[in-house]
C-alpha positions in Angstrom: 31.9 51.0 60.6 33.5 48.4 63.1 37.1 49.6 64.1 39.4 49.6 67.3 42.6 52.3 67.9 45.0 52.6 70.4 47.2 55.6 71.6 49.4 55.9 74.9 52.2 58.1 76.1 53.9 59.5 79.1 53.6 63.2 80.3 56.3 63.6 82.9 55.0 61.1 86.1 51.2 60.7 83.9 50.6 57.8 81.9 47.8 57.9 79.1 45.9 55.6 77.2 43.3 56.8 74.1 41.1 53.7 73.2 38.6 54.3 70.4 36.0 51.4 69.5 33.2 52.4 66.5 30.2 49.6 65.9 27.4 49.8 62.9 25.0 52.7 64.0 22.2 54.6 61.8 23.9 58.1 62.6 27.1 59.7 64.4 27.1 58.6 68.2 30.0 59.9 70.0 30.3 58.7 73.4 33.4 60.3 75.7 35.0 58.5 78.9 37.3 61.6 80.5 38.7 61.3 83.7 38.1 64.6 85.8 40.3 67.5 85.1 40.0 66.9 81.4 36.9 67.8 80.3 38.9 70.7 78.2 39.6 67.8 75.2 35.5 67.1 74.9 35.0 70.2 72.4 38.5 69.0 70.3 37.5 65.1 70.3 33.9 66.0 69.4 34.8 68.6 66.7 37.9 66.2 65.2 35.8 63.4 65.3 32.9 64.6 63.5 35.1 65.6 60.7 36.4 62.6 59.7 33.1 60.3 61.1 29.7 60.4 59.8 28.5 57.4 61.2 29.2 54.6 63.8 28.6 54.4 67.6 32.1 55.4 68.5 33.2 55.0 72.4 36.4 57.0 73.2 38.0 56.4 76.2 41.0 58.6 77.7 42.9 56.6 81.1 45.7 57.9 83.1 47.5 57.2 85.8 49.8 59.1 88.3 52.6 58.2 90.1 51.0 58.1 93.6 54.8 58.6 95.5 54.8 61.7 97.9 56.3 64.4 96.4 58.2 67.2 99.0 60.1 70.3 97.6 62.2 72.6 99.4 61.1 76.4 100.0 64.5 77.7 99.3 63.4 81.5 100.8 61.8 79.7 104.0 65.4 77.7 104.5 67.3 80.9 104.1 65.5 82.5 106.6 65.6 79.6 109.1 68.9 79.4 108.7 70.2 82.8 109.4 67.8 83.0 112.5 69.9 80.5 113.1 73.2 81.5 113.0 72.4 84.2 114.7 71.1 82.7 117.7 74.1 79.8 117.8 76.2 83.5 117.7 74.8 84.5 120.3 75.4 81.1 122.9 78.6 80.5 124.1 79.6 76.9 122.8 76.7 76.5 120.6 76.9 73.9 117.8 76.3 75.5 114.3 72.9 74.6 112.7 72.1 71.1 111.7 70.6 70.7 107.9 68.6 67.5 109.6 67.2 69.9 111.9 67.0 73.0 109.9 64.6 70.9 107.2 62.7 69.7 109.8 61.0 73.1 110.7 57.8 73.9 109.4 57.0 75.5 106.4 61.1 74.5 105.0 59.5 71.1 103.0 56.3 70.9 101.5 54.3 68.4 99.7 53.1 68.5 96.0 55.9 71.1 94.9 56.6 68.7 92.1 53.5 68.1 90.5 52.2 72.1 90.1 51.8 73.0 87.0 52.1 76.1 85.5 49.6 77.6 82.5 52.1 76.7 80.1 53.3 73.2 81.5 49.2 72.2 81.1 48.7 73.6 77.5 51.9 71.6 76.4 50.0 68.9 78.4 46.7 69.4 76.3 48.9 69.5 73.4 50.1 66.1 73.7 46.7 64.7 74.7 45.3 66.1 71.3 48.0 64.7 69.3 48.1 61.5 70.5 44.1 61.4 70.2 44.9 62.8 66.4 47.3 59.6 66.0 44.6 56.9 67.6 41.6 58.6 65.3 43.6 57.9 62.2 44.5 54.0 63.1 40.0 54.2 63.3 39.3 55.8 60.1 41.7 53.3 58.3 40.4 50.3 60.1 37.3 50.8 59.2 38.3 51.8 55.5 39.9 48.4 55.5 36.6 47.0 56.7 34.8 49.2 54.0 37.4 47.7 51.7 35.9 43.9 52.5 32.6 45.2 52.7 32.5 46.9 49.3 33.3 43.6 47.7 30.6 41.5 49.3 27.9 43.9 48.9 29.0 43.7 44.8 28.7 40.2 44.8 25.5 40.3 46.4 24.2 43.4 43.6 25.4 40.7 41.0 23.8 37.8 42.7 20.5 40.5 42.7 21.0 41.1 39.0 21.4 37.6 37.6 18.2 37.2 39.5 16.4 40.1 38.0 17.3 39.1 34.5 15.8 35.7 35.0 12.5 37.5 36.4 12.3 39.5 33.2 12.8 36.1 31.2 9.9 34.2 33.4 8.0 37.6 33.3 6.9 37.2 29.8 4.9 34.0 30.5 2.9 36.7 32.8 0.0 37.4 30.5 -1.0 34.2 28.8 -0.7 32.7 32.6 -2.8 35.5 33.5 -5.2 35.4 30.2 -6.4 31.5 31.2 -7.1 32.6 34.7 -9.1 35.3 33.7 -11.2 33.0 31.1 -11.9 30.8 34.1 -13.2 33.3 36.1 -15.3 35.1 33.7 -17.1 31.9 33.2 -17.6 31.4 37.0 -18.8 34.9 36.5 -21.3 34.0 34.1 -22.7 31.4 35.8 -23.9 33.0 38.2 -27.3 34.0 38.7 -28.6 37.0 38.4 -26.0 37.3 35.4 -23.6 40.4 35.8 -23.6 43.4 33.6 -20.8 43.2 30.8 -19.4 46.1 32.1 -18.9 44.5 35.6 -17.5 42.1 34.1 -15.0 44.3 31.8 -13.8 45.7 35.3 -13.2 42.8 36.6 -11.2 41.8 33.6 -9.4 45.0 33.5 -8.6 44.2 37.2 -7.1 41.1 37.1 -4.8 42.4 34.3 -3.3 45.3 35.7 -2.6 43.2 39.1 -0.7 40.6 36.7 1.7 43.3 34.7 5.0 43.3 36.9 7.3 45.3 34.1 6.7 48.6 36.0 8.2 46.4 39.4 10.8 44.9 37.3 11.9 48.2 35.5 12.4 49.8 38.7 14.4 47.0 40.5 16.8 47.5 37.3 16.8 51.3 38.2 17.5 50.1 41.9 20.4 47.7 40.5 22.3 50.3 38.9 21.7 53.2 41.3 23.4 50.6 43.5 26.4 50.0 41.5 27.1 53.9 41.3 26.9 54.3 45.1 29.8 51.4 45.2 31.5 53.4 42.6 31.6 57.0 44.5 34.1 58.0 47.2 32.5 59.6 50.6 29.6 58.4 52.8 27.0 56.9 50.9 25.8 54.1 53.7 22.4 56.6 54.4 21.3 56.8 50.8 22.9 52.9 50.2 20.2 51.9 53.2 17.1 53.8 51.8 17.8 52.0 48.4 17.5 49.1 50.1 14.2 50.0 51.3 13.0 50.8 47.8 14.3 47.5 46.8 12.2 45.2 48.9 9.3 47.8 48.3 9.6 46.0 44.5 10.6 42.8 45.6 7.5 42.6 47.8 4.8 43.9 44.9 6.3 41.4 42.3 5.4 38.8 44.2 2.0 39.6 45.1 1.7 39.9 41.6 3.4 36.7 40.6 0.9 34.5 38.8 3.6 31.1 38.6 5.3 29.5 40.9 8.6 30.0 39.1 8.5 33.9 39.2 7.0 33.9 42.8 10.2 31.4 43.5 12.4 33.8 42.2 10.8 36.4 43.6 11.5 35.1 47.0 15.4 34.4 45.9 15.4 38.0 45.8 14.2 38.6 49.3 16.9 36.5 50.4 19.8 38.1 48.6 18.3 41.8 48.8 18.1 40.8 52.8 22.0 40.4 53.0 22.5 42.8 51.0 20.8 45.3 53.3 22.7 43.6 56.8 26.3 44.5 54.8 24.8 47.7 54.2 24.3 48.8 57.5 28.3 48.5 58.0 28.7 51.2 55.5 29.7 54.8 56.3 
């Protein structure tokens, strides 16, 4: 779920820079960074975003900068006036000078500041416009680098289902030595059992027995980490977000891991048990970059 993206462009005397940056994260967390007089693009990013992201913490930063150089524009009505007030006065002094344009722009009201940077209603939609496109071009360059991490991700995690496989065959294999292990343990400890004084009842004895037997049978463990195995290969194998289910199956596969070896009565199983942990361990960190 790890990507970067990065979108810039000029509107008239505005510069703009999109930056997007997404890191692993359980859910969806969108986090915006709009300068003021923007807020308008938070219900677009938000909506776009959460149509092509499903999870990620995902920081979206919009920067612009103006040029800061005083703008003045010319009241074209205000001259006109001014200037045949003017005329009309120079008209009226013998030997007057016509009017000056220096001094005619110099009167108030003829020159004002900020004439070139109002915007009409349709000057800031086309604005929006090209804010929202360029955010559209910066969100794609996200969703394919982290399809490309998916890519890379996808192939560890099957290694690592193999790795979990090989090591769940040789359980099976080791598993079979389970109940004669188990058999001459329990022979040991019904004697200790019957040495003792007052002597049990058979039937306490039968329970105990019982017991001990059902804690040694792992093939219910080891049938359902074989479930787990393949359940895991199908979510590799389907298109869409499958990183919430792919992280609960991970739960469910230490749940198994953990029972078969409490249950382990050789050091061989309990050491391959533990190989497990290991693998189903990185298994779950690759997981956890998984949409």
């Amino acid at each position: 779920m790890t990507g970067f993206a990065r979108s810039e462009g000029l509107i008239g005397a505005m510069a703009f820079v999109f930056e997007l940056r997404s890191v692993n994260g359980r859910g969806l967390d969108l986090r915006l960074r709009l300068p003021g007089g923007f807020d308008a693009l938070e219900p677009f990013i938000r909506e776009r975003a959460g149509a092509v992201l499903k999870r990620g913490n995902v920081t979206i930063n919009l920067a612009v900068k103006r040029d800061d150089t005083p703008k003045v524009a010319l009241d074209e009505a205000v001259l006109e006036q001014m200037l045949q007030r003017a005329l009309a006065l120079a008209a009226r002094i013998p030997g007057c000078a016509p009017p000056q344009a220096e001094a005619l722009l110099a009167l108030p009201g003829v020159m004002r500041a900020g004439g070139v940077d109002e915007i009409d209603e349709a000057a800031t939609e086309q604005r929006m416009q090209t804010l929202r496109s360029a955010f559209e071009q910066a969100l794609a360059q996200l969703v394919a680098t982290r399809a490309a991490e998916g890519t890379r991700t996808e192939a560890m995690i099957a290694a690592q289902v193999n790795e979990i496989a090989a090591l769940h065959a040789e359980a099976i294999v080791l598993a079979a030595d389970q109940p004669t292990i188990q058999q001459a343990r329990m022979l040991e400890q019904v004697q200790a059992l019957l040495g003792q004084l007052p002597a049990l009842p058979e039937e306490r004895i039968a329970q105990e027995v019982a017991v001990l037997a059902a804690r040694s049978d792992v093939r219910e463990e080891l049938d359902r980490l074989g479930a787990h195995i393949e359940a895991a290969r199908g979510l590799l194998a389907e298109a869409g977000a499958v990183g919430r289910r792919f992280d609960f199956l991970t739960q469910e596969f230490v749940r198994e891991t953990n029972t078969l070896c409490s249950k382990s009565a050789s050091v061989p199983l309990t050491s391959v048990g533990l190989q497990l942990k290991a693998a189903i361990e990185q298994m779950r960190e690759q997981v956890q970059n998984v949409e």
